[in-house]
ChimeraX commands (.cxc) that place a marker at each C-alpha (Angstrom):
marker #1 position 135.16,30.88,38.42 radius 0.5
marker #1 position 137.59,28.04,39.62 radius 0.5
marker #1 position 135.91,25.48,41.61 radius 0.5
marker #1 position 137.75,26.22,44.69 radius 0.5
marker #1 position 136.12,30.00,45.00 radius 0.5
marker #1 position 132.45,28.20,44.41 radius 0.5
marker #1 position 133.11,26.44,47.80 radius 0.5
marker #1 position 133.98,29.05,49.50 radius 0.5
marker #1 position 131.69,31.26,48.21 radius 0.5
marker #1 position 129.19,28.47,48.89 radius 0.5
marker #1 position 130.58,27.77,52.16 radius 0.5
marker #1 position 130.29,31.73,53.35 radius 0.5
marker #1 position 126.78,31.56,52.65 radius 0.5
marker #1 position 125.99,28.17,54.70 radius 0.5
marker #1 position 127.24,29.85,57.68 radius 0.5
marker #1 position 125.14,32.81,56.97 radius 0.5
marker #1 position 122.15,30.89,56.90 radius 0.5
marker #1 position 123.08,28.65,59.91 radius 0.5
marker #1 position 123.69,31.25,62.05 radius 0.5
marker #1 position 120.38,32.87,61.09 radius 0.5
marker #1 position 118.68,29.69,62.04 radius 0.5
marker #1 position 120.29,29.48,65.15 radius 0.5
marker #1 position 119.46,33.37,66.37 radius 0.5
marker #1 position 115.62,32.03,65.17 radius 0.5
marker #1 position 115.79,29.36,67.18 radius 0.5
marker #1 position 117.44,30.81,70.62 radius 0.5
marker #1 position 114.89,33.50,70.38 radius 0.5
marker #1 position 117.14,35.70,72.09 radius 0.5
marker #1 position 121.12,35.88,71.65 radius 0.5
marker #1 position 123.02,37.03,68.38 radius 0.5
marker #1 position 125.95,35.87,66.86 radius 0.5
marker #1 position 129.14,38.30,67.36 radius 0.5
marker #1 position 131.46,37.81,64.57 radius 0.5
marker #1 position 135.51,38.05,64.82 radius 0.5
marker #1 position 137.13,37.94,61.11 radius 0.5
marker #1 position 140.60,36.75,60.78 radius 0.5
marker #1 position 143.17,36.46,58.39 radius 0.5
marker #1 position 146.23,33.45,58.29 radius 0.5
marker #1 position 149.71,34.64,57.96 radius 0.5
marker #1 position 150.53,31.44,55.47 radius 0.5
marker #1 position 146.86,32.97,53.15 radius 0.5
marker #1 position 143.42,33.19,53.90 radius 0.5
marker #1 position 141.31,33.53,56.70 radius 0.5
marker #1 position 137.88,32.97,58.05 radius 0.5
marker #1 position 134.74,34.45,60.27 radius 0.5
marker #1 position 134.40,33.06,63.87 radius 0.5
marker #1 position 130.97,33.37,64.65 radius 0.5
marker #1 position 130.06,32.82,68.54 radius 0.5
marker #1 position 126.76,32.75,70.31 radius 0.5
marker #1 position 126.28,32.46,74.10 radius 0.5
marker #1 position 123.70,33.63,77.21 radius 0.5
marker #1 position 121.12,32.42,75.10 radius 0.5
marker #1 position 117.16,31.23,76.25 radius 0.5
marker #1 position 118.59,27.86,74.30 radius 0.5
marker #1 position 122.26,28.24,73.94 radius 0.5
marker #1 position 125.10,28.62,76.83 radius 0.5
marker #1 position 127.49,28.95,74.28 radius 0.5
marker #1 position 127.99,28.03,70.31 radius 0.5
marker #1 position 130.38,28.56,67.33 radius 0.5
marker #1 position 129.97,28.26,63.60 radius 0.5
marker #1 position 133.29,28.87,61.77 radius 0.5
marker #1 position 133.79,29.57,58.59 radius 0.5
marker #1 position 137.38,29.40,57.10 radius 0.5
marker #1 position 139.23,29.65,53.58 radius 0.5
marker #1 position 142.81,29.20,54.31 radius 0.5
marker #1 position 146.09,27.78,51.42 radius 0.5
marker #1 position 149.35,27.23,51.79 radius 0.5
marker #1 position 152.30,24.68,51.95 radius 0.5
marker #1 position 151.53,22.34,53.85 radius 0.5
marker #1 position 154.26,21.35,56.59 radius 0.5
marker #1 position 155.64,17.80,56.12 radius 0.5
marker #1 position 153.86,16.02,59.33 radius 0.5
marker #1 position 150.66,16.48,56.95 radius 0.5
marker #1 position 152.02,15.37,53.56 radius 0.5
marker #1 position 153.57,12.16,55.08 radius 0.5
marker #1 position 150.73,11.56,56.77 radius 0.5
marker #1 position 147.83,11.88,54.32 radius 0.5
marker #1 position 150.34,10.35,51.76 radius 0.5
marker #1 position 150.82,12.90,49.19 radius 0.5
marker #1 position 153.64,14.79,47.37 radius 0.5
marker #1 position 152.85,18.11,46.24 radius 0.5
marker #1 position 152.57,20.41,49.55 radius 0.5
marker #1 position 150.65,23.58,47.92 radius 0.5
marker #1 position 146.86,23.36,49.23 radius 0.5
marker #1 position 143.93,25.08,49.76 radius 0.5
marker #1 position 140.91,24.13,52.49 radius 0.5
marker #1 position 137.58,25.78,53.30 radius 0.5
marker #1 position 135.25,24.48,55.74 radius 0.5
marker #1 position 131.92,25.55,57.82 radius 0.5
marker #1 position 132.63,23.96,61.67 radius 0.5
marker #1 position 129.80,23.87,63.80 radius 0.5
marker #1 position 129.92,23.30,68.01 radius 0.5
marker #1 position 126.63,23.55,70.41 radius 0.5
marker #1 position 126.61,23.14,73.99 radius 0.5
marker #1 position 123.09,24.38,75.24 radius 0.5
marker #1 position 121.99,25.22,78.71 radius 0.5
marker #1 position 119.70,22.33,79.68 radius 0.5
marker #1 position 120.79,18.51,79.86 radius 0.5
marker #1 position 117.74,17.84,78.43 radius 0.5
marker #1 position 119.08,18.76,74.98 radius 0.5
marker #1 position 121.97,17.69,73.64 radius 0.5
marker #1 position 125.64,19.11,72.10 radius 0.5
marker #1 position 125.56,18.78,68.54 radius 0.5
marker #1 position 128.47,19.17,66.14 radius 0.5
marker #1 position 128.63,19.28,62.37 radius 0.5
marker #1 position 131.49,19.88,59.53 radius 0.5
marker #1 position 131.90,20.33,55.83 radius 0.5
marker #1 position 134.90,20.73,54.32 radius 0.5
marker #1 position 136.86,20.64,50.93 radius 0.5
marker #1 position 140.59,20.24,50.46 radius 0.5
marker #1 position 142.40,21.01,47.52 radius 0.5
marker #1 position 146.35,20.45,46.25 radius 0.5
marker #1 position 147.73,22.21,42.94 radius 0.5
marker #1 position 148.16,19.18,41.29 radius 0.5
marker #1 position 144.30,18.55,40.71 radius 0.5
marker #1 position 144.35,16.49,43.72 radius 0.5
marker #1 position 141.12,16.99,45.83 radius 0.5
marker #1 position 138.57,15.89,48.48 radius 0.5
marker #1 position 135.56,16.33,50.18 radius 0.5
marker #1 position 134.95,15.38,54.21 radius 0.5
marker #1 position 132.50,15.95,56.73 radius 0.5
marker #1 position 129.96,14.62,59.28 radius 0.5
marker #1 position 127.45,15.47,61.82 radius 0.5
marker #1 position 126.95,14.01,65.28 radius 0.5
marker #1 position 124.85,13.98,68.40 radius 0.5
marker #1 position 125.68,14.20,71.98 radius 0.5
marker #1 position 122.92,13.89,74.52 radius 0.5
marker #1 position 123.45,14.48,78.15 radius 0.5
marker #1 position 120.30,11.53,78.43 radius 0.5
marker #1 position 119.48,9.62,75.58 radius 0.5
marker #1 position 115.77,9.48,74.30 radius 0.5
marker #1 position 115.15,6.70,71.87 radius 0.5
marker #1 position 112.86,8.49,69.73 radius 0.5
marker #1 position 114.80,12.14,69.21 radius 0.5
marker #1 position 118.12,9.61,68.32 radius 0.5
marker #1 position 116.29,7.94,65.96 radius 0.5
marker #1 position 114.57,11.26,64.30 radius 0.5
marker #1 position 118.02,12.52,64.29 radius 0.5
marker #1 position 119.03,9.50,62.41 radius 0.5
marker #1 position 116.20,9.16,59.71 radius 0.5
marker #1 position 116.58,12.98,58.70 radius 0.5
marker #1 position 120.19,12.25,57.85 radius 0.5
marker #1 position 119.26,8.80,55.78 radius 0.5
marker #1 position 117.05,11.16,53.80 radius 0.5
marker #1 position 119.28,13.63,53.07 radius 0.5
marker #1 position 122.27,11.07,52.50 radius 0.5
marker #1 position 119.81,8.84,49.91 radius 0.5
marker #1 position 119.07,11.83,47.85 radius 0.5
marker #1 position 122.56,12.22,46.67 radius 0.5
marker #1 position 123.74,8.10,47.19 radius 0.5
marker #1 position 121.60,5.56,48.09 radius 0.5
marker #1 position 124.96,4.08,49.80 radius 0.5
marker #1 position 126.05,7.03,51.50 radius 0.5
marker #1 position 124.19,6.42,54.79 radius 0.5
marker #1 position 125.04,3.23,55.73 radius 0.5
marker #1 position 128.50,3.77,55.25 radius 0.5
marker #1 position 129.20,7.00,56.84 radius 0.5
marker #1 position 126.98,5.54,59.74 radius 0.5
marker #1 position 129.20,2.83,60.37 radius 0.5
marker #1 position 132.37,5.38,59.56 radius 0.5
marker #1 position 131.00,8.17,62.62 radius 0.5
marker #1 position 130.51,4.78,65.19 radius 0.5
marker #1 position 133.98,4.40,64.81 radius 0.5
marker #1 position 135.32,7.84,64.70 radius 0.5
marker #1 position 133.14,9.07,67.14 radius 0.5
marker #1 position 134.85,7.28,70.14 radius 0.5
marker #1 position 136.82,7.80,72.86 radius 0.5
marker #1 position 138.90,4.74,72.86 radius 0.5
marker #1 position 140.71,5.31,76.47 radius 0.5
marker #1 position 137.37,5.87,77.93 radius 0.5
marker #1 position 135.91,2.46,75.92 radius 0.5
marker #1 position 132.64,5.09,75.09 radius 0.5
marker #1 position 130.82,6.29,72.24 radius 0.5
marker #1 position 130.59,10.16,72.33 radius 0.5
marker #1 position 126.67,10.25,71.96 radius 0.5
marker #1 position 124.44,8.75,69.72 radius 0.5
marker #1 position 126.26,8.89,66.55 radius 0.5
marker #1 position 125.49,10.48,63.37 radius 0.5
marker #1 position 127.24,10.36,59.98 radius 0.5
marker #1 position 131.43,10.79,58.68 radius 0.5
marker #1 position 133.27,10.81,55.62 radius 0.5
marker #1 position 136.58,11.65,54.77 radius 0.5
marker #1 position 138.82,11.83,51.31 radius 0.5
marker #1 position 135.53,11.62,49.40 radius 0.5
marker #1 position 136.21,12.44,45.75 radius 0.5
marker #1 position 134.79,11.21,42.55 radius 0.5
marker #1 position 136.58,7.84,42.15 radius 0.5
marker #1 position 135.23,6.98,45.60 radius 0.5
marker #1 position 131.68,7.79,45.06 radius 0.5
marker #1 position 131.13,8.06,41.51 radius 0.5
marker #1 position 129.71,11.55,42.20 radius 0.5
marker #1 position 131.48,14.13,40.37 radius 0.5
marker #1 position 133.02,17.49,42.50 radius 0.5
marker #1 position 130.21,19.31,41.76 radius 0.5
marker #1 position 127.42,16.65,43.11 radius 0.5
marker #1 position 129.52,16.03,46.11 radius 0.5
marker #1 position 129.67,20.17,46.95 radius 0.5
marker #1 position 125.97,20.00,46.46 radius 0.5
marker #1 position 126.09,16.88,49.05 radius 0.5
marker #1 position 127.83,18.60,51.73 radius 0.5
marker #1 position 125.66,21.72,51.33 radius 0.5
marker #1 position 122.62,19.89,51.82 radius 0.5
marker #1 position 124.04,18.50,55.35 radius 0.5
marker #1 position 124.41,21.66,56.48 radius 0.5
marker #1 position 120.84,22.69,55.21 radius 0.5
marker #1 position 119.75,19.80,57.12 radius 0.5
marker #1 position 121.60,20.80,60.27 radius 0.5
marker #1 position 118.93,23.97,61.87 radius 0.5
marker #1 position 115.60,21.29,60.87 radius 0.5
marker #1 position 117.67,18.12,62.78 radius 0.5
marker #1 position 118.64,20.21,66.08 radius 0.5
marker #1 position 115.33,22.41,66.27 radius 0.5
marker #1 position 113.60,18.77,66.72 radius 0.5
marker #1 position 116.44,18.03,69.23 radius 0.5
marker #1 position 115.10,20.75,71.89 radius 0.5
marker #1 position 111.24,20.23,72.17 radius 0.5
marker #1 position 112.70,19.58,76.07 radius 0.5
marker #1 position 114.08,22.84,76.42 radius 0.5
marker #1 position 112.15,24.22,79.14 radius 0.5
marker #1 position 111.73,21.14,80.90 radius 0.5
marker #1 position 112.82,21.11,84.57 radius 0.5
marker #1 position 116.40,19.46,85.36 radius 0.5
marker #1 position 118.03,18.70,88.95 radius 0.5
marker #1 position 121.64,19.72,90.26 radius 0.5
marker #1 position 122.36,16.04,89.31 radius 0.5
marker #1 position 121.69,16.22,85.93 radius 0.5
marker #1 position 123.49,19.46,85.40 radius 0.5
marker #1 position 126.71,18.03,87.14 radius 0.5
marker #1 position 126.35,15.20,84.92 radius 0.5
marker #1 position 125.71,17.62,81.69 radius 0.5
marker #1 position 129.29,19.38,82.80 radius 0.5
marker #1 position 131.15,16.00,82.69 radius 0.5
marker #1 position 130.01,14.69,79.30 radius 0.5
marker #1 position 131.32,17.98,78.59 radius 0.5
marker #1 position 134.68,17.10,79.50 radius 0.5
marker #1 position 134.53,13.90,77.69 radius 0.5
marker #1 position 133.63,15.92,74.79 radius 0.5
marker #1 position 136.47,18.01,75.11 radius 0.5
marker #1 position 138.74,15.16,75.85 radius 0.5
marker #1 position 137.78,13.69,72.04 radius 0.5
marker #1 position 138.65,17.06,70.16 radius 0.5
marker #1 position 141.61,17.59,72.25 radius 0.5
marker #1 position 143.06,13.49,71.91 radius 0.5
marker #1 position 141.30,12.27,68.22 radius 0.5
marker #1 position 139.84,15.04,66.11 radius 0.5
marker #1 position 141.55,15.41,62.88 radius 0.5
marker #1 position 140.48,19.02,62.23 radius 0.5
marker #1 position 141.98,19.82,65.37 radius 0.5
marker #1 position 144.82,17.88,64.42 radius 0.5
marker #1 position 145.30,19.66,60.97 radius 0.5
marker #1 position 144.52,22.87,62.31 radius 0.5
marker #1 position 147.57,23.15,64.76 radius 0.5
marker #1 position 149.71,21.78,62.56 radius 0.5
marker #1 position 149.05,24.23,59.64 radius 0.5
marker #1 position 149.11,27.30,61.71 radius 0.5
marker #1 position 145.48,28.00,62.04 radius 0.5
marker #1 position 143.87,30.38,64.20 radius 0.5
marker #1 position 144.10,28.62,68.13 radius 0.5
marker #1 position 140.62,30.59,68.84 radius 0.5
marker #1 position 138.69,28.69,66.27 radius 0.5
marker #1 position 140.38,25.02,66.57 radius 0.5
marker #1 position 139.51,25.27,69.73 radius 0.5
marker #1 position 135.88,26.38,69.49 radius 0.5
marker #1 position 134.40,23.20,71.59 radius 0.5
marker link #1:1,2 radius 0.2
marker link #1:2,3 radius 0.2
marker link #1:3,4 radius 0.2
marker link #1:4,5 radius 0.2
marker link #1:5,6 radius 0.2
marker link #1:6,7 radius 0.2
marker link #1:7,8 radius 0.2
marker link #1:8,9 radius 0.2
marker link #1:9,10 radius 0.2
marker link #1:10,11 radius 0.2
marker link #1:11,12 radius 0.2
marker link #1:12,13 radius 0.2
marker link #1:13,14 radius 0.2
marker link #1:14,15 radius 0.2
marker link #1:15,16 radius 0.2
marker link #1:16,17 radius 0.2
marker link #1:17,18 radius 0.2
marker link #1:18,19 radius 0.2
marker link #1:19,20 radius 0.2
marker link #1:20,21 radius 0.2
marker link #1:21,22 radius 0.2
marker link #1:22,23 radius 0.2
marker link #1:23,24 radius 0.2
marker link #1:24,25 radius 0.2
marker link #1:25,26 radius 0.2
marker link #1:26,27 radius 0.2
marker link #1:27,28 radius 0.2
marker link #1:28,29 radius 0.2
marker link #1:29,30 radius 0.2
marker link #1:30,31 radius 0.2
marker link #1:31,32 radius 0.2
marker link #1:32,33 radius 0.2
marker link #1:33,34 radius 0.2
marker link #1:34,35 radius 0.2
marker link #1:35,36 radius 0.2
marker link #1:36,37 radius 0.2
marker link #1:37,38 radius 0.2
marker link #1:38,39 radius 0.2
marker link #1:39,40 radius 0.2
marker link #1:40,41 radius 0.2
marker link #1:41,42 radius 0.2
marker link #1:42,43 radius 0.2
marker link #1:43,44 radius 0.2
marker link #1:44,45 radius 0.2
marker link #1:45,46 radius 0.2
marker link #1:46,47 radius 0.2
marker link #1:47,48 radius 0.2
marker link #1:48,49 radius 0.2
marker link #1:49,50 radius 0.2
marker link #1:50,51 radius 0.2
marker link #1:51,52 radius 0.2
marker link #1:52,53 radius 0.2
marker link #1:53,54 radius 0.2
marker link #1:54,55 radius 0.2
marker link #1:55,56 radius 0.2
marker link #1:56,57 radius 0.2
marker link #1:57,58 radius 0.2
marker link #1:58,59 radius 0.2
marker link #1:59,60 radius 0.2
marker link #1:60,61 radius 0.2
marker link #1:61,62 radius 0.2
marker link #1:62,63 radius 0.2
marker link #1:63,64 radius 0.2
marker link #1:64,65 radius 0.2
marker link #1:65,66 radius 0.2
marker link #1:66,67 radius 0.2
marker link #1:67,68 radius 0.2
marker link #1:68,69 radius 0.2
marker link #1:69,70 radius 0.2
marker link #1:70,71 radius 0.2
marker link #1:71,72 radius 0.2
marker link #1:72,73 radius 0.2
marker link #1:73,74 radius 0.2
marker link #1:74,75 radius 0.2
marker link #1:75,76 radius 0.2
marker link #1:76,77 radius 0.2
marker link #1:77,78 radius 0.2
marker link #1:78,79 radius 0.2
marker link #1:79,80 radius 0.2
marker link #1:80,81 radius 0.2
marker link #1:81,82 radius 0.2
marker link #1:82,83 radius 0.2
marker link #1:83,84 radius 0.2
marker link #1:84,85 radius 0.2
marker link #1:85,86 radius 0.2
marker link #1:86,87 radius 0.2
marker link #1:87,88 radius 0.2
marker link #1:88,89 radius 0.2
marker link #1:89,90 radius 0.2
marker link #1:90,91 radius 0.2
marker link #1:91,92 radius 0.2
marker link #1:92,93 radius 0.2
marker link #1:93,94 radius 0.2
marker link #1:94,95 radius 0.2
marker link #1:95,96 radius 0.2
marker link #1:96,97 radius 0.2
marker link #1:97,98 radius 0.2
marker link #1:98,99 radius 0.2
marker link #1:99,100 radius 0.2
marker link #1:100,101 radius 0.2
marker link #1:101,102 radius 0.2
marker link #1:102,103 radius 0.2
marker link #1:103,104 radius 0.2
marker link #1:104,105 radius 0.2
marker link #1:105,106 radius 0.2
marker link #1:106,107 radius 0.2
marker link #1:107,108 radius 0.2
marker link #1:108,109 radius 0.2
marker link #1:109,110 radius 0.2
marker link #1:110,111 radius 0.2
marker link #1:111,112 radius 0.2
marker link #1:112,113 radius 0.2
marker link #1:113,114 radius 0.2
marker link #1:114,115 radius 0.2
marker link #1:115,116 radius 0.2
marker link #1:116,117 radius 0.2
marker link #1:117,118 radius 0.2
marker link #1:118,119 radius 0.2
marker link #1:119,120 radius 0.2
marker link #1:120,121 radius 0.2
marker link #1:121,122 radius 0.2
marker link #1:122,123 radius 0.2
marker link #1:123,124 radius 0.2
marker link #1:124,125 radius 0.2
marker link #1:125,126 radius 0.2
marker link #1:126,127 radius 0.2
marker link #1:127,128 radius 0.2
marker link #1:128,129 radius 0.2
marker link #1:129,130 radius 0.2
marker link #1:130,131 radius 0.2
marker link #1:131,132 radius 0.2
marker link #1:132,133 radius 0.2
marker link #1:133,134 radius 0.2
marker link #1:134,135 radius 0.2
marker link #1:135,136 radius 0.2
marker link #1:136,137 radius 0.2
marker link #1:137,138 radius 0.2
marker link #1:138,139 radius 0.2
marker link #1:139,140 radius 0.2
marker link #1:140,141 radius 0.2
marker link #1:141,142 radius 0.2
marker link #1:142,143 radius 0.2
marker link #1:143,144 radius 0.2
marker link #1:144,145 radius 0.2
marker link #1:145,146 radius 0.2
marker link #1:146,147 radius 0.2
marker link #1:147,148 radius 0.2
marker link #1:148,149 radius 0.2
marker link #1:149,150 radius 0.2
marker link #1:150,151 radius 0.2
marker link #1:151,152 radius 0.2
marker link #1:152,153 radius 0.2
marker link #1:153,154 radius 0.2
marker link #1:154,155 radius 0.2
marker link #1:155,156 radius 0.2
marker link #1:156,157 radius 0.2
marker link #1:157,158 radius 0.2
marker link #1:158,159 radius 0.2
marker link #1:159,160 radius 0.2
marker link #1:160,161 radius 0.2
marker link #1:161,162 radius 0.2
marker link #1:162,163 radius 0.2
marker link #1:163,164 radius 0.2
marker link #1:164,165 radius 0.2
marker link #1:165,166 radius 0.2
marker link #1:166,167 radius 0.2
marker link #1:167,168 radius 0.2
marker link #1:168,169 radius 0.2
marker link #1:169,170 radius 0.2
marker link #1:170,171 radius 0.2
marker link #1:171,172 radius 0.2
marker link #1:172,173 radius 0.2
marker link #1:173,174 radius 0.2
marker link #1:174,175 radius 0.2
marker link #1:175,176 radius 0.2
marker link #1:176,177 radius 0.2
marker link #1:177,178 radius 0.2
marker link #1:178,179 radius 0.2
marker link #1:179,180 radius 0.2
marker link #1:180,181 radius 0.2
marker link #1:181,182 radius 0.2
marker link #1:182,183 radius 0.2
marker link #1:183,184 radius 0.2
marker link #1:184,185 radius 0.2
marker link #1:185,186 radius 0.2
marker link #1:186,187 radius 0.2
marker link #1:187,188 radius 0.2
marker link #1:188,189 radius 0.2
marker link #1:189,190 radius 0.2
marker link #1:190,191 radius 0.2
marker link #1:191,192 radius 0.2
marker link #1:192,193 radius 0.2
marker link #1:193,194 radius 0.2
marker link #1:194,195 radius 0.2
marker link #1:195,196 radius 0.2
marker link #1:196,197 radius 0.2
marker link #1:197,198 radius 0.2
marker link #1:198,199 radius 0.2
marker link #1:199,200 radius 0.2
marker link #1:200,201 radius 0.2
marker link #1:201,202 radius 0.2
marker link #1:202,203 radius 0.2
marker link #1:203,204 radius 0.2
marker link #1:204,205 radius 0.2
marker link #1:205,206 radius 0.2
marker link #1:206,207 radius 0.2
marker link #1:207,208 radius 0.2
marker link #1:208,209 radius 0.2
marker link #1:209,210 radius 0.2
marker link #1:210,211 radius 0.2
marker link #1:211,212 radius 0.2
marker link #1:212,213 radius 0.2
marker link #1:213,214 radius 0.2
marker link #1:214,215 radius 0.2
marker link #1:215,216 radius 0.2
marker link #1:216,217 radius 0.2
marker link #1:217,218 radius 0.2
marker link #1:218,219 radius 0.2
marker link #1:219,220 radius 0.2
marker link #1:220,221 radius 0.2
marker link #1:221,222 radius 0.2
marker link #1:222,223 radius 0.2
marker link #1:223,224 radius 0.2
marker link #1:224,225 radius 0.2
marker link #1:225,226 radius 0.2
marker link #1:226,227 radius 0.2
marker link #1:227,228 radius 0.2
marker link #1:228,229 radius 0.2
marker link #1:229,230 radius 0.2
marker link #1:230,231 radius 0.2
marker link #1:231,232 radius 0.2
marker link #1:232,233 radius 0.2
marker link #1:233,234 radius 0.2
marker link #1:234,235 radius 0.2
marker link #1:235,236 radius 0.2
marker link #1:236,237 radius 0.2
marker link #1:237,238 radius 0.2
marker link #1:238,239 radius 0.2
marker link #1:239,240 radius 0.2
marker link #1:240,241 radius 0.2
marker link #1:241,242 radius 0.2
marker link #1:242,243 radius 0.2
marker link #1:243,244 radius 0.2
marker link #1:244,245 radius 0.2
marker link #1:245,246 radius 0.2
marker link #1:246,247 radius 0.2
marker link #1:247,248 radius 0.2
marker link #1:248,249 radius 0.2
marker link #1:249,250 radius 0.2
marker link #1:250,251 radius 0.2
marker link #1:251,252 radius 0.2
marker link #1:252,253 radius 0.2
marker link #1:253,254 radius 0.2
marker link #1:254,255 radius 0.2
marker link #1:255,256 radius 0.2
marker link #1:256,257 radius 0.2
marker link #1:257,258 radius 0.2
marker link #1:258,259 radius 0.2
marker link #1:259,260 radius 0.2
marker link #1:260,261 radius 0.2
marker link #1:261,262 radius 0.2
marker link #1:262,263 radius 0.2
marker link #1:263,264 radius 0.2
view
């Protein structure tokens, strides 16, 4: 089996499971599923939840797309050959009370014909109110996960998510953080392909555990002024995936499918 059909394979699976957590843990809404298919080659499953007793409204994506890459992409990540091939699981959360917060999450593997490949990723939270302890839980769970593949990983994809993670016309942090990496390959991380696939998969394994923790306030009263505030760190949300992301980014400029780039 070439390595690229593991990750998907791999990668169809994780969003299985996810979304299976999820349903567990709304106790009451299902995911509907809309398969697609890319003119250019591939496709995906968009997977969205909403009306929960947890969740307003969620996505977790799954998508297998190749290609030829227009050249806006090749000049900008600095490469020659144009024939490519990405899969990814794309996670977005936005739950009903401000008392728990969005959470987003991403694996994803790239792939030219020339051999050239690379993994990239992250995880991060976005509470409507901060609570010291639940940021910190978030954080250790994702040290423990990152030190049982690279002792280094964590302090350097911390650092790399404080900086990505920011809306720099607002002069604000999106949330609390989390972990990022991007263009991860062997020579990077001394890890070979296969130890950095089993990396990203146990990030998303780690991604139902982290947010269950997250909503222990779920049922806990709110006032009209914390919902109003809720619905405008929404918008700042939004105004990062619309102004920085990069998978939005590389999404419309490959030709991907508008519904799922714009899950958030």
């Amino acid at each position: 089996m070439l390595f690229k059909e593991q990750v998907k394979n791999e990668f169809e699976l994780l969003q299985d499971e996810i979304c299976a957590g999820l349903e567990k843990l709304d106790g009451k809404a299902k995911f509907h599923q809309d398969s697609w298919e890319r003119d250019g080659g591939g496709g995906g499953r968009t997977r969205i939840i909403q009306n929960g007793d947890l969740l307003e409204k969620g996505g977790v994506n799954f998508s297998a797309v190749e290609g030829v890459l227009p050249d806006s992409i090749t000049n900008a990540l600095g490469v020659d050959n144009n024939e490519f091939f990405a899969s990814g699981v794309s996670i977005v959360l936005h739950p009903y009370s401000p008392h728990v917060p969005i959470i987003h999450m991403n694996v994803r593997y790239f792939e030219l014909n020339d051999g050239t490949y690379w993994f990239g990723g992250g995880i991060d939270l976005t509470p409507h109110f901060i609570i010291d302890d639940l940021a910190k839980d978030f954080h250790e769970r994702l040290k423990t996960t990152c030190d049982a593949h690279h002792r280094a990983f964590y302090d350097e994809f911390k650092v790399w998510a404080d900086n990505y993670f920011f809306n720099q016309h607002r002069n604000e942090t999106r949330g609390v953080g989390g972990i990022f990496y991007d263009r991860l390959d062997e020579a990077k991380s001394s890890l070979t392909k296969e130890a950095l696939l089993a990396f990203s998969l146990s990030l998303g394994r780690t991604f139902c555990p982290a947010y269950e923790q997250q909503t222990i306030y779920r049922n806990s009263t709110y006032s009209p002024e914390e919902k109003r505030w809720q619905l405008l760190r929404r918008g700042r949300y939004v105004e990062f995936n619309l102004v920085y992301d990069r998978g939005t980014k590389f999404g419309l400029e490959t030709a991907g499918r508008i519904e799922s780039i714009l899950m958030s």
